[in-house]
N, C-alpha and C positions, 0 to 999 in steps of 0.2 A: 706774656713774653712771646713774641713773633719766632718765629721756626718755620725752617724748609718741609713741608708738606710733601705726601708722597703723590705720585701723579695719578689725575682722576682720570677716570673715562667718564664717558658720558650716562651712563649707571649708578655714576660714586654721587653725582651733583643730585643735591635734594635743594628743595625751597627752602628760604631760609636758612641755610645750614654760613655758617660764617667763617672769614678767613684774615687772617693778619698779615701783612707785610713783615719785610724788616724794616726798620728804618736806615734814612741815607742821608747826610749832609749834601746839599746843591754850595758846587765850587765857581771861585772866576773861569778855570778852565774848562768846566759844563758851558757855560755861554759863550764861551770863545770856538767850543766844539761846535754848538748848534747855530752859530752865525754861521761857521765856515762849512757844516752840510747843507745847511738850508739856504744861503746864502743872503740872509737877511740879519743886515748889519745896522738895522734899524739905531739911532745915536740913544734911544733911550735905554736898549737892553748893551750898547758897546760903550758909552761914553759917559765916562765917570763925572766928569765936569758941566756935561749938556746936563746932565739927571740930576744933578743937584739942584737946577734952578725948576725943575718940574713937580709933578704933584706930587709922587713920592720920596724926595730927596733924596733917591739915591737909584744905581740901576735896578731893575726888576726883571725877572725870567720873561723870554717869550713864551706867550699862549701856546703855543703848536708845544714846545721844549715840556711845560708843565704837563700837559696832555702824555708827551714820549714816557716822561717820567712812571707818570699811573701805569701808562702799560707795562711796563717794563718794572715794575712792582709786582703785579700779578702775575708775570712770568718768576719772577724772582722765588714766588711763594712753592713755585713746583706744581702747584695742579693742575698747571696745563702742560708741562714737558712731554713732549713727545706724545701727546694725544690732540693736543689741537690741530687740525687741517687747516684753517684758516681765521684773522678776524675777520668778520665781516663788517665791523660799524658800530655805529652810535645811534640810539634814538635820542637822549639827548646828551649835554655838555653844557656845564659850566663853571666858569672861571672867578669866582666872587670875591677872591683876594689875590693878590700879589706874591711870588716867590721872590725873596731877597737871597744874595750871596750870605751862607752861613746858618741858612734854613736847614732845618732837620725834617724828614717829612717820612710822612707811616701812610702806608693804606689800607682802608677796612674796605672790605668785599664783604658782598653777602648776594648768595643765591637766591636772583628773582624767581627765575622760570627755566625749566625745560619745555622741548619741545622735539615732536617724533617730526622730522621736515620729509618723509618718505624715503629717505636712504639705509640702507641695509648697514652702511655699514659707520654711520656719524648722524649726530644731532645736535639742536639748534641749543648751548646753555647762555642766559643771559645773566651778566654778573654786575648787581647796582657798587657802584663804586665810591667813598667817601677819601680823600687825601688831605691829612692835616699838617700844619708846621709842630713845631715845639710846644707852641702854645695854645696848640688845641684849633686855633684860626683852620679854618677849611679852606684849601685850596683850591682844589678841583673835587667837582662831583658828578658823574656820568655813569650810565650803563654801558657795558662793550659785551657785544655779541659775538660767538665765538662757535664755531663748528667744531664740536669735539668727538673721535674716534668714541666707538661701541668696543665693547669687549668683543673677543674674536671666538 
């Protein structure tokens, strides 16, 4: 069962060491949100009647949206509250299946690597990231790299 985790520093992260989301239903109003931040109203992720006649009969989340999603899972978890400085990025990213409206999705994190990046006072944790729906289906999976506060 998924639980709020207390917050790491950058001393708490080991290899391997693993972490669970909560899980979250993806709404129409999640793609109605991320067309109108993002401003991409693309007719596949907005229009119900265009998506029907397309590959997956029906709309599907945008890429960037699923991506928001994951991070925003692993914030979710707590162990980075208030110790992460910043993300810095992805070595990679991918998207191998489709979010639908009505999707339930969980993320498993697991600690690749630390690393000392020469700062006194933060270092480099890299966290491989797996995000499934209901049914086990993988959504996204990508490492995100992440500068997290040293104990003081």
């Amino acid at each position: 069962m998924a639980y709020s985790y207390e917050p790491h520093h950058f001393e708490d992260f080991e290899e391997g060491q693993e972490f669970i989301s909560v899980g979250r239903t993806v709404t129409e109003s999640d793609f109605v949100m991320h067309s109108a931040l993002s401003g991409d109203w693309t007719e596949l992720h907005t229009n119900k009647e265009y998506a029907k006649e397309q590959e997956f009969g029906e709309r599907i989340a945008h890429g960037p949206m699923t991506f928001v999603q994951a991070t925003g899972f692993v914030y979710r978890t707590g162990i980075v509250e208030r110790t992460a400085f910043a993300f810095l990025g992805m070595n990679y990213m991918d998207l191998p299946n489709p979010v639908h409206i009505g999707d339930t999705l969980q993320l498993e994190i697991v600690v690749d690597n630390t690393k000392e990046v020469g700062r006194d006072d933060a270092g480099l944790v890299v966290l491989d990231t797996e995000m499934e729906n209901q049914d086990g289906t993988v959504v996204f999976e990508g490492d995100m790299k992440f500068l997290i506060k040293k104990r003081e």
